[in-house]
Structures are given as structure tokens and as C-alpha cells.
C-alpha positions in Angstrom: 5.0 -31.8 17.5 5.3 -29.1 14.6 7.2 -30.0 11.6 10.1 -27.2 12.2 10.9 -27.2 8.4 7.5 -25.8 7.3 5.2 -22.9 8.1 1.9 -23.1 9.7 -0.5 -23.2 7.2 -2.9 -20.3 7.1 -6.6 -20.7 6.5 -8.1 -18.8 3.6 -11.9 -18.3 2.1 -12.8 -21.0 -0.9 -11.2 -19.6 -4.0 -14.8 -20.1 -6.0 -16.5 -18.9 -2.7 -14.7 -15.5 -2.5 -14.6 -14.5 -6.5 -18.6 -13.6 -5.3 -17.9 -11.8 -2.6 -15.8 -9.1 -1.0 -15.0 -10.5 2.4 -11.3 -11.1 3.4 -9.7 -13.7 1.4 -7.0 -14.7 4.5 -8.3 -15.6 7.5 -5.5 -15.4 9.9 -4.3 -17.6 12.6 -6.3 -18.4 15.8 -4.1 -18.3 19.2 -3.0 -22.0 19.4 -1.9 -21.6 15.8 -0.2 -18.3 16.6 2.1 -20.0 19.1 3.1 -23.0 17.4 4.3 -20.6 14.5 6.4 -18.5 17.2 8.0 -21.8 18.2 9.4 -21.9 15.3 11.7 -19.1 15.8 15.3 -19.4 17.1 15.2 -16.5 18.3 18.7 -15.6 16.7 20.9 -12.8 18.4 21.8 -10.6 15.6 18.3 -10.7 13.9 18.5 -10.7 10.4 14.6 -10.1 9.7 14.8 -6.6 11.7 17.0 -5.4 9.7 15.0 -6.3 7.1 11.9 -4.4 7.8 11.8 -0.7 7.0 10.7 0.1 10.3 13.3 -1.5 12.3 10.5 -3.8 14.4 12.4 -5.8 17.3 10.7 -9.2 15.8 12.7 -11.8 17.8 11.3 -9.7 21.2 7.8 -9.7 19.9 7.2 -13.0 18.6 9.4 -14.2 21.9 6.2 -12.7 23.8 3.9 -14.8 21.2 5.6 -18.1 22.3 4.9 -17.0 25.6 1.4 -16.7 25.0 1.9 -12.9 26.4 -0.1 -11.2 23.0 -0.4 -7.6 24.8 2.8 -7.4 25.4 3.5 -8.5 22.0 1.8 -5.8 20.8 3.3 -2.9 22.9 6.4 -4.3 21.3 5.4 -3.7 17.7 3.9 -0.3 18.7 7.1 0.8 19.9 8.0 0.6 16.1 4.9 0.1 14.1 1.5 2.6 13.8 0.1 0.2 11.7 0.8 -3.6 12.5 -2.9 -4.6 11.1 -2.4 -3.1 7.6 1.2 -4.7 7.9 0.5 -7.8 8.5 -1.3 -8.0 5.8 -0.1 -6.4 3.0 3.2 -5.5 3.4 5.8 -7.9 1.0 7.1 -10.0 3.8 8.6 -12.5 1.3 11.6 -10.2 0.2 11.5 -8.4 3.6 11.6 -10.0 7.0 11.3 -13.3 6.0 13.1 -12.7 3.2 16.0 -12.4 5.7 15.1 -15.4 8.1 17.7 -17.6 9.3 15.3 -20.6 9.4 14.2 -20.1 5.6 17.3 -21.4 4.4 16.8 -24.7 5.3 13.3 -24.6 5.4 10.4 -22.2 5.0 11.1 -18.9 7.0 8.9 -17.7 10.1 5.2 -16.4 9.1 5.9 -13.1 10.4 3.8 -10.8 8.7 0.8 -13.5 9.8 2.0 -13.5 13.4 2.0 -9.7 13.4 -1.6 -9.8 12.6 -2.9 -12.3 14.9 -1.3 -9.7 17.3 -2.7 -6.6 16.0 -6.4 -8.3 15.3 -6.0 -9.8 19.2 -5.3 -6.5 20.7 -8.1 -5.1 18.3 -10.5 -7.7 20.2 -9.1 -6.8 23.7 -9.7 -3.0 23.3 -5.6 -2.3 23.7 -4.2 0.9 22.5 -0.6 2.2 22.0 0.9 3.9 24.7 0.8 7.7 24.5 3.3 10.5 25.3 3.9 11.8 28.9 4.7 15.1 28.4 3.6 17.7 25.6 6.3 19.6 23.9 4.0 22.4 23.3 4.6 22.8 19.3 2.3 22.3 16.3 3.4 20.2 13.6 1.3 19.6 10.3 0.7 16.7 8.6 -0.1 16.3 5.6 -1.7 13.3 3.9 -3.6 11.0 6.1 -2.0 7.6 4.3 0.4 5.1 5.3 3.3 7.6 5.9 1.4 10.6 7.2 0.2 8.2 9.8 3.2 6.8 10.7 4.8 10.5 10.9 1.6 11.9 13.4 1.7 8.5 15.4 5.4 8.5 16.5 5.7 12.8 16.6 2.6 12.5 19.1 4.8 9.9 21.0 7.1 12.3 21.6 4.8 15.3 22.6 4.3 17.1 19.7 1.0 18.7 18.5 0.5 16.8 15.6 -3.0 17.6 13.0 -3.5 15.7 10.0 -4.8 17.1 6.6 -6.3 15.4 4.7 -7.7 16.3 0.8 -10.5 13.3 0.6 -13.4 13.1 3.0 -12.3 10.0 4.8 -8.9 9.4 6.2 -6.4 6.5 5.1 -5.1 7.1 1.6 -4.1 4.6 -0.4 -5.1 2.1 2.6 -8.9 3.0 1.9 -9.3 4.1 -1.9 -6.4 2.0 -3.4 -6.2 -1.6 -1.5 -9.5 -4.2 -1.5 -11.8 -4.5 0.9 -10.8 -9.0 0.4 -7.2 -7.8 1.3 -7.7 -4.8 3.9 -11.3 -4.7 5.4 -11.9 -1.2 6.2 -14.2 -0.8 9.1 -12.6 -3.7 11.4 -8.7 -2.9 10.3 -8.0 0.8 8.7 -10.4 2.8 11.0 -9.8 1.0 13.9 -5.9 1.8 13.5 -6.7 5.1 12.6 -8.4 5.4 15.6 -5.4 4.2 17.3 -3.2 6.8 15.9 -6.1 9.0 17.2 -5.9 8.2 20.6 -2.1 9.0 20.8 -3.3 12.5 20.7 -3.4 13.4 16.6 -6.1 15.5 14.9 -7.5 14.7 11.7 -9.2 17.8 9.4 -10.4 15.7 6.1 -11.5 17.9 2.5 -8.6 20.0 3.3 -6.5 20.3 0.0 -3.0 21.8 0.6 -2.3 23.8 -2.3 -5.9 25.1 -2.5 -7.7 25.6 0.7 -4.4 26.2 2.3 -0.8 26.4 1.4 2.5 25.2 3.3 3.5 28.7 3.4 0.2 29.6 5.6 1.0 26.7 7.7 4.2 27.7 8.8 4.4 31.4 8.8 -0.2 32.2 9.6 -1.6 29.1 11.4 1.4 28.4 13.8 3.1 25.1 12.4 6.3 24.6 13.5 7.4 21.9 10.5 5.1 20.3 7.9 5.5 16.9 7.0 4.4 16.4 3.0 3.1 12.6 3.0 0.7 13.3 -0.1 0.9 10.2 -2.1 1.4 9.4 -5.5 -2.3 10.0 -6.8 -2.1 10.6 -10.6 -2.6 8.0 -12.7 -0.3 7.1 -16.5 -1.3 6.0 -19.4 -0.3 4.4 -22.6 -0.6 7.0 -25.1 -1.8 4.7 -27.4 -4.9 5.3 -29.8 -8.3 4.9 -28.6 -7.0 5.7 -25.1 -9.8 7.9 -24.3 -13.0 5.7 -25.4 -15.6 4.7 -22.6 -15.0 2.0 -20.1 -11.2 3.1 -20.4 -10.7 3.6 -17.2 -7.1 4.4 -15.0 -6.6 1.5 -11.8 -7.2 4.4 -9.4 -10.4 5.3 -10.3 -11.4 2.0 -10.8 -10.1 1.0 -7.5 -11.0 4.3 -5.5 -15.2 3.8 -7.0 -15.2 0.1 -5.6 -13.1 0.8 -2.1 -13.7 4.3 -1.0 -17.3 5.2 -2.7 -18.6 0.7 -2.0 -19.7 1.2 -5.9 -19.6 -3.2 -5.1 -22.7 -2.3 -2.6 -26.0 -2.7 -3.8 -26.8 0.6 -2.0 -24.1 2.4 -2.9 -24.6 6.0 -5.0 -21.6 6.0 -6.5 -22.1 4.0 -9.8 -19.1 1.4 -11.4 -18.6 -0.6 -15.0 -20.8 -3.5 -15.3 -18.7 -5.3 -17.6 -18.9 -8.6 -19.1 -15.6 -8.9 -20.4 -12.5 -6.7 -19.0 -8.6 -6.4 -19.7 -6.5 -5.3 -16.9 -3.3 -4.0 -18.4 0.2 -3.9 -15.7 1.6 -6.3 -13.9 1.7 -5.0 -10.2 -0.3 -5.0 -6.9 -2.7 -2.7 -8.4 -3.2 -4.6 -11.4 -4.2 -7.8 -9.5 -6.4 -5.9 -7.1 -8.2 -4.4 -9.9 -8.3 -7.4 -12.3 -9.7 -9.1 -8.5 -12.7 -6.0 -8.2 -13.5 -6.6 -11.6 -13.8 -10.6 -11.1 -15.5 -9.8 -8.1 -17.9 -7.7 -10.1 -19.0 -10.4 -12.3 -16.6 -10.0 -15.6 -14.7 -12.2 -17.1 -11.1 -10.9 -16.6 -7.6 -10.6 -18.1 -4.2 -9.8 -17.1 -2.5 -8.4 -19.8 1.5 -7.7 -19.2 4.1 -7.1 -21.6 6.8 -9.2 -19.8 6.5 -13.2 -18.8 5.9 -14.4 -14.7 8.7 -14.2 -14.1 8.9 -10.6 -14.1 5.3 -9.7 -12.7 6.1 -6.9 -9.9 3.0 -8.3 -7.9 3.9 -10.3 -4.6 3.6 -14.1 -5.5 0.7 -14.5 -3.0 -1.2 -12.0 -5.1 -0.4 -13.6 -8.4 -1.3 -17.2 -6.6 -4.7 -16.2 -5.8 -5.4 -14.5 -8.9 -5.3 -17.3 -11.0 -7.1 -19.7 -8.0 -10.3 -17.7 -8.4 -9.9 -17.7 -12.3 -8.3 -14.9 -13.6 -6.8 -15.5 -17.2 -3.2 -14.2 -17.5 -2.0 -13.2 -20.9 1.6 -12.6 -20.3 4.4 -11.3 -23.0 1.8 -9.5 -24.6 1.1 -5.2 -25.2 -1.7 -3.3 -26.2 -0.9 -1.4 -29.2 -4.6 -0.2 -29.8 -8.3 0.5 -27.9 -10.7 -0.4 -30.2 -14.0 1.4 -30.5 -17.6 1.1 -31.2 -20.0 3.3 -33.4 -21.0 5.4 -30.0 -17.3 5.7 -28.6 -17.6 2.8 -26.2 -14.2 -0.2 -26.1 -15.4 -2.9 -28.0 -11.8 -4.9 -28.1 -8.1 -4.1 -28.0 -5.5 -4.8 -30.0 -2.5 -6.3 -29.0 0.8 -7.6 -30.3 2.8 -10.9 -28.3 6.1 -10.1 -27.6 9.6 -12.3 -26.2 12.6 -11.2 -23.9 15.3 -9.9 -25.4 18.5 -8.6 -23.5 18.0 -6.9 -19.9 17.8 -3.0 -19.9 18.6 -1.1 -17.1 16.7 -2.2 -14.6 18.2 -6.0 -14.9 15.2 -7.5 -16.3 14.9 -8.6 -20.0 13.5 -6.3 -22.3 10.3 -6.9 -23.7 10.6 -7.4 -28.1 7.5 -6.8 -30.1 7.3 -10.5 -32.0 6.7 -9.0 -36.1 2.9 -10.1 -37.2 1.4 -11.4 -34.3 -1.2 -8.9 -33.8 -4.3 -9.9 -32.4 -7.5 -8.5 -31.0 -9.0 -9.2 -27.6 -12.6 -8.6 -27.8 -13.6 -6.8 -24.5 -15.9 -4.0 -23.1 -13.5 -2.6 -20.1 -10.1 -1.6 -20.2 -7.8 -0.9 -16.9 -4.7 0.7 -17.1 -2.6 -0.2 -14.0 0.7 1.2 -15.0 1.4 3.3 -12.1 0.9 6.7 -10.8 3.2 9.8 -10.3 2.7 12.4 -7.4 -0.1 15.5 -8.2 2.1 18.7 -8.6 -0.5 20.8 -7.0 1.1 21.1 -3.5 5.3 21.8 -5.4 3.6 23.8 -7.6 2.0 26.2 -5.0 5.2 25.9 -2.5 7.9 28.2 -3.1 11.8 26.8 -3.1 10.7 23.1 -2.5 12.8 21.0 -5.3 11.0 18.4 -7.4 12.9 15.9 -9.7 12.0 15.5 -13.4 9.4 12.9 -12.8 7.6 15.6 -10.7 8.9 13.6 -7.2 9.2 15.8 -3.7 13.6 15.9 -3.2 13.8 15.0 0.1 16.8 13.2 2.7 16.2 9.3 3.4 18.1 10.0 6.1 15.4 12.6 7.7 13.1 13.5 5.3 14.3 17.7 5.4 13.5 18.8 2.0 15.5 22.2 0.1 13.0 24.2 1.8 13.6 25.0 5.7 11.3 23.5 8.3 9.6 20.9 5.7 9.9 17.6 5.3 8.2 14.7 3.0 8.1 11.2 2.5 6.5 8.2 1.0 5.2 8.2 -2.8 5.3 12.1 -2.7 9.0 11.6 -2.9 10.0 8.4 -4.5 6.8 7.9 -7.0 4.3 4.8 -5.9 5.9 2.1 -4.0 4.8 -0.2 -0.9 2.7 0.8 2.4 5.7 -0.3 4.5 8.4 2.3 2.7 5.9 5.0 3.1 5.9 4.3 6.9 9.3 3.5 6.9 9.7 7.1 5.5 6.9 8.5 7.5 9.4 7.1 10.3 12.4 8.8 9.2 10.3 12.1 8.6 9.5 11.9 12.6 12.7 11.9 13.4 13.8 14.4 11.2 11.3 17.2 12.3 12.1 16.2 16.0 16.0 16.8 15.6 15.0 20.0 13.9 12.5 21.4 16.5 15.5 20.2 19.3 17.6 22.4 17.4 19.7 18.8 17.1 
């Protein structure tokens, strides 16, 4: 029998095996494993994890149907809630979600639901089952726009109930983030994004890719020239921050997006690939989140030698723990309390080091963490050839700046209900990192969600 107390373990590529390549670092359960997992759950009546999960999935029901060995009907139980239960399952931060909330985790170690969720996804991947579609058309158009985590979840549950829904996408390939920001060893893009694409696909949805809203089309053409009934803004958060520190704009300075969007949208990591990236011997990955350990991971990957540098101490790294965990397990060197105050560069232009200063936690600042105290006279240099700056992004103005009466906030962030995602201007709505600046997969759809609902209480004249 199953130790109750503790999780079943999941199996996982070699750490020294997988810094060389770029195949999945998690390998899932198998079926067997699966139930045993689902055991564990006690099934409780007022489910705490649901309520932890931003799209409300009924988890008790679903992993009931796991225990029961009845995966199809597991996974029309997730659909019901969930456009993208693959991509979930494997990325979204489970830890301070739905297991965060789970009654068996305070004795012991909470249910592996994100894992479960995958096995589910990945089995009904295998058996060729789809999402249930709508049964009757409502005859009106609705445009989406932004083909990421929230635009998806926004076209997959309007089409569900009837709507006309197309998808507009500014890069050539649809996904967003899920295929230019998140690593091929944490989301595989043929087997998991375009298959779940395809699945929003099949409920009905149109996709139109190198379609820039704001350029080759406004909102305003949308709504009042091509027929749109509402517009859904799920445009991301695309542009990248910097320092402002000298030296900033040397070569081999480069921002986490670009870096990231070469290796996972362009396969610069393929020997075959056109699109060219950094060979870099020796590289400095400055931020502490998500991003920053994917792109400190690419670099690894890549052959370089590789450094975390972040101003505050583990504690306070934003990355999930897991990320963090297997960071350091394939040999990535973590400076912590420490901040660049300087790129250096060579004769030609090119980043030969960077200087940086250690620091120490002083009092907490507004956001509840300590604040981060230059240490006086501990400069030192890191000599380096690469420097990524993973410090966040903020959405592109193009598509407020070219839409008239929608309200932006100071930091350049769609204003828009979390209740229903309306925005000040009639008949559009937005959601995701458009409207709160970059955040998690799972908010987007939660948001993409609430946008859904939003446009469909509007178009019922609700």
C-alpha cells in the first residue's frame, strides 16, 4: 500500500543528461501511478483546492474519475473548466494554488494535482479525445485578440457557447507566451501547445496569424467595418525593461524575451535552424523569476557556463521552487544578494564583464519583502560575454494607443473589470498581462475566463 503521507514521486530526465539537451525535463506519471496518486485524495466536500485555482476546476470530481480509472471522463471534467489542462499541468504554480489549499498537505504532502491533470490531458492526447463543442450557434462574431493563454481560453469557452469566435494573432504562429516565452524542457511544442491549440480549434475558433491590431487593423474596424460584435484584447505583456544602467546597450546584452523568443519560437537551439542565437561561453542572467531560470536553463543548454544574478537572497526568488530546484541540479551558479551596477565593454563594443555590488536586507518595503541595501565597497566584476536581463515586461502601447476612449493606467496596463473583463470603452473587453502587466499562464486564463463571461452577458443584453 501507498504511504498516504507522501506524494507519488514523479520521474524526471538525469539532471547532467538534460543540461545537453532540450527534451522535457518531467516525465509524468504512467496510469498505475496516476491512480495511486488519486487515492490519495479524500475527496473533501467543500473543496478547498477549487477554490484555489483561477479557473474554478471541479478537482475532487476529476480526480474521483482518476481513481476510478475512468481518464476520459476525467478529462471532460477539466474541459468543462480548462482550455488548456496540458500547458497547466505543467507549468502553472500549483504549490501556492490548488495544492497550496489541500486538506491532506497539512499533515502531509498535498495531492499532485497539477501532475494528475497532465497524465489526463497527455492520455486523452494519446486516445484522440477532444472537448465537447457547442450545440447551437448564436450567430454573432466576436474577435479575439492575442492567440496566448487568455485569448485561448476566451475563444475556447465563447465557442462553447455558440459564438463566432476568430483569433488574431500579430506573430506567425499561434500560442503566445506558451510558444516564444516557455522552454521547449518545460512545454514541448509540437506534442503539447499545438495539439491544444488544435483543440480550441476544433470547438469551432478561427485563427488569422501576422495580423497586428493597431496596424493592419484597428478595434474600431472590428467592431463598427468587419462585423464584430465585442473584442476581447488578450495581447500580452511583450515589451521588455531594463536596468538603465551604463553599458546597457553593448553586444550580447540581450532582453529575456528575445533571448527566449530566438531559442523557442525561431529553434535558434537546432542545428538547422536560420534564425541565429549567442554562442556564449560565459553568461549572467540578471532577475529572479520564471523567465530568468528559463533563460539562465537555454543558455546552459546552449553550452555556457551560467549565472543567476538577483539582488535579493532565496528566499525571496519569485521563481516556483521546482524551477529554482532544478536550476541548480543541472549546475547553474546562483549569485544571490547581489546587483549589477555596470556592463562592461570591450574595444569593439562587445560585454566583456559586469560590474556588480553585494548587497543585505534591510527593512521590508511595500511589497512585504525586505529591501535590498547596497553593502559600501564590495564592488566586484564578473567577467562574462552575455548578459540577460529578465526583469519583466510591460504591455506594447500600440493597440491603447491606436483605440480611442480605452483607459490605460500609468504603467501603460489595459483598465479593465476582474469581475467581466468590460473595459471604459463599450463592447470591449481585455485580460491577462494586457491588463495586469506579466503574471502566470493560469491568471491569463483565469481572466481569459472571466472575459467570456463578460462578452456573453453583454451580447444577452444581461
Amino acid at each position: 500500500m501507498a504511504d498516504m503521507m507522501k506524494k507519488v514521486p514523479v520521474r524526471e530526465q538525469d539532471a547532467k543528461e538534460r543540461a545537453c539537451n532540450f527534451e522535457e525535463v518531467c516525465l509524468g506519471y504512467n496510469a498505475d501511478e496516476a491512480v495511486t496518486e488519486a487515492q490519495r485524495c479524500l475527496n473533501c466536500k467543500n473543496a478547498h483546492c477549487v477554490q484555489g485555482c483561477p479557473v474554478s476546476i471541479n478537482i475532487p470530481g476529476f480526480v474521483e474519475k482518476v481513481k476510478e480509472g475512468d481518464f476520459a471522463a476525467a478529462y471532460q471534467v477539466i474541459s468543462e473548466s480548462s482550455a488548456l489542462p496540458a500547458v497547466c499541468g505543467r507549468v502553472c504554480p500549483q504549490e501556492s494554488q490548488c495544492e497550496g489549499k489541500c486538506i491532506r498537505g497539512i499533515k502531509g504532502e498535498a495531492v499532485s494535482i497539477g501532475k494528475l491533470e497532465r497524465f489526463v490531458a497527455d492520455w486523452a492526447r494519446e486516445n484522440n479525445i477532444r472537448p465537447v463543442g457547442a450545440a447551437e450557434k448564436k450567430g454573432k462574431k466576436v474577435a479575439v485578440i492575442g492567440s496566448g493563454p487568455a485569448g485561448l481560453t476566451c475563444a475556447g469557452d465563447l465557442a462553447k457557447m455558440g459564438y463566432d469566435v476568430t483569433i488574431f494573432e500579430a506573430l506567425h504562429e499561434a500560442g503566445g507566451v506558451l510558444v516564444y516565452g516557455i522552454p521547449e524542457f518545460r512545454l514541448p511544442k509540437e506534442n503539447v501547445v499545438k495539439k491544444e491549440i488544435e483543440n480550441v480549434l476544433s470547438l469551432g475558433v478561427k485563427i488569422e496569424t501576422n495580423v497586428i491590431v493597431g496596424k493592419s487593423v484597428t478595434i474600431d474596424e472590428l467592431l463598427n467595418e468587419e462585423g464584430y460584435s465585442a473584442v476581447f484584447i488578450g495581447s500580452g505583456a511583450g515589451l521588455p525593461k531594463f536596468m538603465g544602467i551604463p553599458g546597457e546597450n553593448a553586444n550580447g546584452v540581450f532582453s529575456a524575451n528575445e533571448y527566449l523568443t530566438r531559442s523557442n519560437l525561431m529553434k535558434a537551439f537546432q542545428a538547422d535552424s536560420a534564425t541565429p542565437i549567442m554562442e556564449s561561453k560565459k553568461v549572467a542572467v540578471v532577475g529572479g523569476g520564471n523567465v530568468a531560470m528559463d533563460a539562465a536553463r537555454t543558455a546552459l543548454r546552449l553550452g555556457a557556463e551560467v549565472h543567476i544574478v538577483y539582488r535579493r537572497s532565496e528566499e525571496e526568488l519569485p521563481a516556483r521552487v521546482e524551477e529554482v530546484h532544478h536550476a541548480k541540479q543541472e549546475g547553474i551558479i546562483f549569485d544571490l544578494l547581489t546587483n549589477p551596477v555596470e556592463i562592461l565593454e570591450d574595444e569593439k563594443g562587445w560585454v566583456k564583464g559586469m560590474k556588480c555590488v553585494r548587497m543585505e536586507l534591510g527593512e521590508p518595503d511595500a511589497s512585504g519583502r525586505r529591501r535590498p541595501v547596497e553593502i559600501p565597497g564590495s564592488e566586484f566584476t564578473l567577467e562574462l560575454d552575455t548578459v540577460i536581463m529578465a526583469l519583466g515586461t510591460s504591455p506594447n502601447p500600440l493597440i491603447s494607443s491606436t483605440t480611442e476612449g480605452l483607459e490605460t493606467n500609468k504603467r501603460k496596463c489595459i483598465v479593465a473589470s476582474e469581475e467581466n473583463g468590460q473595459t471604459s470603452k463599450a463592447a470591449v473587453f481585455a485580460g491577462g498581462d494586457a491588463v495586469t502587466g506579466a503574471a502566470t499562464v493560469i491568471l491569463a486564463m483565469g481572466a481569459g475566463k472571466a472575459g467570456a463571461k463578460g462578452i456573453d452577458e453583454y451580447l444577452s443584453g444581461k
